[in-house]
N, C-alpha and C positions, 0 to 999 in steps of 0.2 A: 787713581785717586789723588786727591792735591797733596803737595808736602801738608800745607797747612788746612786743615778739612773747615767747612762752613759750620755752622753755629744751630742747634737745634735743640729746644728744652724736653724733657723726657718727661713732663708732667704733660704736655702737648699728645702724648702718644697712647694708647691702649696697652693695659698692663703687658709685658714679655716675661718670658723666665728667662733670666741672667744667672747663668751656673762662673764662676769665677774659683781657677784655679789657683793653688800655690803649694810648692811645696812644704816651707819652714815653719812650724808652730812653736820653735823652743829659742827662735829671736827674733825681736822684733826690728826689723830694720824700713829702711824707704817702703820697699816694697810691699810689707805686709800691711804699713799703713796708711797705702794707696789704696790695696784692695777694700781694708776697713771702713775708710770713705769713704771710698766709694759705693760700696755694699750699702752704705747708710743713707744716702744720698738716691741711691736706688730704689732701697724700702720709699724713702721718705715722698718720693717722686709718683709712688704708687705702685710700682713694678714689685715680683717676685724675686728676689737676689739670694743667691744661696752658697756660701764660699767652700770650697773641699779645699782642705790642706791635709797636709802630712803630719803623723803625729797629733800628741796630746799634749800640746806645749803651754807656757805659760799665755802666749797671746791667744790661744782659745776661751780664756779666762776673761780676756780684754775684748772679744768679741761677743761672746756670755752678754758681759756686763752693758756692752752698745745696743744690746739686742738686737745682732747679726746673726740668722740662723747659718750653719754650719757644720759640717760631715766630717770626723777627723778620718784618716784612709793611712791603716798599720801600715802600707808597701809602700807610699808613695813620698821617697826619701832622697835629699840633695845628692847624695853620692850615688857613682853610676854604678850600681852591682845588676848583671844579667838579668840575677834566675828573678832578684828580689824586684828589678824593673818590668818583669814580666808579669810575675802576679799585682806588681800593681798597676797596671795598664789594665788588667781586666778587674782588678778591682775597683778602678775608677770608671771603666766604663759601666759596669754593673750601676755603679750609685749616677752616675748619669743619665744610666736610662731608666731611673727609678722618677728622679728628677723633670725627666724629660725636658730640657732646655731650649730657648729659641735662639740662643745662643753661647759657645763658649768660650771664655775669654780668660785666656792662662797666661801666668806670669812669671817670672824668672826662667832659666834656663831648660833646667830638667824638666818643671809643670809644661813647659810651651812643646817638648818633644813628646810627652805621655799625654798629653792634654789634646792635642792636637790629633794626635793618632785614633786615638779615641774617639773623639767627633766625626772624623773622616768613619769608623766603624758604625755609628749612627750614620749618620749621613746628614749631621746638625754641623753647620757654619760656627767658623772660629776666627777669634784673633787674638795675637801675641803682642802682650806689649814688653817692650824692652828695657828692663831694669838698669842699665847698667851693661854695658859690651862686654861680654864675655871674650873678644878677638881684640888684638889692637892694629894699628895699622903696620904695614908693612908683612914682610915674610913671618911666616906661622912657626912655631918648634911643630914635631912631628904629633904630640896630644892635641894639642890647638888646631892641628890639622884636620882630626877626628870630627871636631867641635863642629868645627868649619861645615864640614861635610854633611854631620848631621842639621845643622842650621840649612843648608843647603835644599836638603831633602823634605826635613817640615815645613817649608816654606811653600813648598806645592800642596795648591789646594788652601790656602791660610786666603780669609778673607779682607785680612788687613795686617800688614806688621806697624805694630805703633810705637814709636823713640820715644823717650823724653828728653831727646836733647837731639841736634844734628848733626853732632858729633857721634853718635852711636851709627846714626842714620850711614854719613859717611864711610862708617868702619865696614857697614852691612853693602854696600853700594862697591867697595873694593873687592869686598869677596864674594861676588856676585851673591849674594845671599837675595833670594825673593827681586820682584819684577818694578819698577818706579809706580808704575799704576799701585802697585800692595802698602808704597811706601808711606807713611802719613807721621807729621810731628805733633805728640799735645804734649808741652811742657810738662812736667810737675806741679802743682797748686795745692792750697790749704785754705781751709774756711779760716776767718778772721778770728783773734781774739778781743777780749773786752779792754778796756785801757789799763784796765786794773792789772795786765799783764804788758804794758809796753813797759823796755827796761829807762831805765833813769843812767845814763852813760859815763854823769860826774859821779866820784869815788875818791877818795886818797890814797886807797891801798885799791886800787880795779882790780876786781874776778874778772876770770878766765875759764872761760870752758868749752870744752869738746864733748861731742856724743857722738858717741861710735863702740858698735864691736871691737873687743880686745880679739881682733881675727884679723888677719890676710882679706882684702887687699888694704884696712886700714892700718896707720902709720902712728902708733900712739909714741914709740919709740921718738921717732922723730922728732914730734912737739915737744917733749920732754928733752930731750937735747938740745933743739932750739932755746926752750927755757933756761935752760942751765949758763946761756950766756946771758942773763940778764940778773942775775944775782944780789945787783950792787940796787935794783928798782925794787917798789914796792908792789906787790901782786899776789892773790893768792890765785890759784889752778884745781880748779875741779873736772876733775876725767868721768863722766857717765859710761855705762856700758862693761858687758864683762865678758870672759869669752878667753880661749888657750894662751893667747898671750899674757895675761895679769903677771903669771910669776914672774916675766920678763920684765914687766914693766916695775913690777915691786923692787927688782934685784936691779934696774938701772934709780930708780927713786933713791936707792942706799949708795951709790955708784956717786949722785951728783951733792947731796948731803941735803937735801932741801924737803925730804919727805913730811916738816911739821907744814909747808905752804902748801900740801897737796892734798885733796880729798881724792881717793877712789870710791866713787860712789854707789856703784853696782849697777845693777838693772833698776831702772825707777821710774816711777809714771807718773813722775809731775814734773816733766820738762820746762813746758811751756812756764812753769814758775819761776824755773831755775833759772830760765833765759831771763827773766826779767830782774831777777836779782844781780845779775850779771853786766859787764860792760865789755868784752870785747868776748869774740864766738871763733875760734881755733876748730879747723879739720882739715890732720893730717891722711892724707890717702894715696896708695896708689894710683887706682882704677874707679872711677866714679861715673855714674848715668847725669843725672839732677838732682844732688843730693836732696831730701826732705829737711836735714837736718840745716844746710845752707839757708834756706826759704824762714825754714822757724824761726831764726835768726833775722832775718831779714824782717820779718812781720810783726817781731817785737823789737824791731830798731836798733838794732846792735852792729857794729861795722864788722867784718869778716875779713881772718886772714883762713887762707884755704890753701894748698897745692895744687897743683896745673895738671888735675887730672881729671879725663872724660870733659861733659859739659857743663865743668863748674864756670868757666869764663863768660859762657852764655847766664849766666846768673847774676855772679857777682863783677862788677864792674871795675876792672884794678885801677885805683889811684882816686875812684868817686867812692863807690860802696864798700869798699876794704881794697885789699892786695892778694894778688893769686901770685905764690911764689912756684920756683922751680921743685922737683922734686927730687927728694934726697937731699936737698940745700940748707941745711939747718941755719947757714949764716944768712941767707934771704928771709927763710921765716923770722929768725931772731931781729935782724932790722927790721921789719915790718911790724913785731910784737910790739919792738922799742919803741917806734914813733906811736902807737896808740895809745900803752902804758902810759910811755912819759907827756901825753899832751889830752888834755879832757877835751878840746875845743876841738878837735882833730875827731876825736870819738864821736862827739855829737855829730858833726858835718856829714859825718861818713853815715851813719847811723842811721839820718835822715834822710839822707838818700837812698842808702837800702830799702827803708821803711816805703819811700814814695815808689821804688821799682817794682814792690811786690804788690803795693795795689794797681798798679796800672799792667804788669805783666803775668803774676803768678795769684790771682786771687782766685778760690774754688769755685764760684757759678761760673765763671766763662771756661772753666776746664770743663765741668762739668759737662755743658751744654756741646762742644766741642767732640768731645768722647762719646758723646751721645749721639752724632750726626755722625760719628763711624759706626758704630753698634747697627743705629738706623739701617743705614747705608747695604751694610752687610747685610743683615738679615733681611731685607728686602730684594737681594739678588740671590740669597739662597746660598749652598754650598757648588765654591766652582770646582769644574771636573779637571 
């Protein structure tokens, strides 16, 4: 199959049942709300889409509310436990073949091993798409090794592995994970918002924000450090997202003395507002796929400092559409901070350029139609042996 697949609209096609896997219901991240777009996007296309996740989390609420139908599945949980991997692999297959699917399409890690398996027990065609590389390059530690292996193993018989970045792609390609013909790239995308939400980049005091998991592999510590050498600048920092690390983050906010300029804001579901109130868009991370939260940014015209991790470079542009700093480098991020803080005309530049990338690279119908000419694809060759 091509890295980059041809173009086909799913309204073009006779309804399919689209079963879409996930593990996580209790955060929402990139991934959950790809599937939710996609799911919606499905419906709206005319097709059957029907999401199984793990759990009774809050973003079952938020799929509720989209009018996404949806199975929640007690076993089917991020962490690798045996006995509790095993009944939900027949848990999920059970609601699978309730479902009857013409295709299934799992996402993150654990869903692509349980997910997969499963289908192969129907004998219903699947594909995995990749959230985010779980492997990074080079030599493995000995658990990553496991990883490896099991990626390894579900890849036979998988009708499509799909990246959203080439950098994932690469990482899967080193360790021999699945065959070039499996391999296929569809970026990340998002439907447009109204102007009503493009942000306004001049300020006197600019906000700042991140959204991210207070989790592994995000880097909230970081930014927050980065900040702390700009003290003598005006800026306020709003941190979205919550998650094991907060007390950390709370106990460095008292650490650097600047906790009246910080908002921790929790879990919240008006982003897209908050970006617009906003003038410059921070994410510290580890390990990243394409991030969604990069794109939001970008599509409400905000310039982006980011970390040089996974396929953020493929996004954001360093030196046009913000700076992708090193990792672990607080003094790279904090230069970086500086020059947008301290210059409005800098902000907009950059801002507008992000803005003009995401409609010519990451806008939703041509994701759409793209993901849909592998769905296509697949399910017209059936499940291979």
């Amino acid at each position: 199959m091509d890295v980059t697949p041809a173009e086909f609209d799913p309204a073009d096609d006779p309804p399919r049942r689209i079963a879409l896997v996930i593990t996580r219901s209790d955060a929402v991240g990139g991934a959950q709300l790809h599937v939710q777009l996609l799911a919606r996007a499905l419906l709206d296309a005319g097709h059957h889409a029907h999401v199984f996740v793990g759990g009774d989390g809050p973003w079952c609420s938020m799929l509720e509310a989209d009018g996404v139908p949806f199975t929640s599945l007690e076993h089917l949980v991020r962490a690798i436990r045996p006995w509790t991997d095993a009944r939900g692999l027949v848990e999920l297959r059970d609601a699978l073949r309730t479902f009857a699917p013409d295709l299934v399409s799992a996402h993150a890690t654990k869903a692509g091993w349980l997910a997969r398996a499963a289908a192969r027990a129907l004998d219903v065609p699947a594909v995995f798409t990749v959230h985010g590389q779980p492997l990074s390059p080079g030599r493995l530690a000995p658990a990553r090794r496991l990883v490896c292996v099991a990626e390894q193993v579900s890849a036979w018989g998988t009708g499509a592995l799909i990246f959203v970045s080439d950098y994932d792609r690469r990482v899967a390609v080193e360790h021999g994970i699945g065959l070039p013909h499996q391999h296929v790239i569809v970026p990340n995308a998002l439907p447009d918002v109204p102007l009503t939400l493009r942000a306004d980049t001049h300020a006197e005091e600019p906000h700042i924000l991140m959204v991210a998991r207070l989790e592994r592999p995000k880097d909230p510590l970081l930014a927050l450090d980065a900040l702390a050498e700009l003290k003598a600048l005006p800026w306020r920092f709003t941190l979205v997202g919550d998650g094991p690390l907060r007390p950390r983050v709370e106990a460095r906010l008292e650490d650097h003395g600047f906790r009246s300029r910080v908002t921790l804001a929790g879990a919240v579901d008006d982003v897209p507002q908050r970006l617009a109130d906003s003038q410059v868009f921070l994410l510290a991370s580890r390990r990243e796929g394409l991030p969604i939260s990069v794109l939001e940014a970008m599509r409400a015209g905000l310039p982006v400092v980011t970390t040089d991790a996974g396929g953020v470079r493929e996004a954001v542009v360093h030196g046009t559409t913000g700076f992708v700093t090193p990792r672990d480098d607080r003094a790279a991020m904090a230069e970086a901070l500086h020059a947008l803080v301290s210059d409005a005309s800098l902000r907009r530049t950059m801002g507008q350029a992000g803005r003009a990338r995401y409609e010519h690279e990451f806008a939703f119908p041509r994701h759409l139609r793209r993901l849909w000419a592998v769905y296509r694809r697949v399910m017209q060759e059936g499940r291979p042996t």
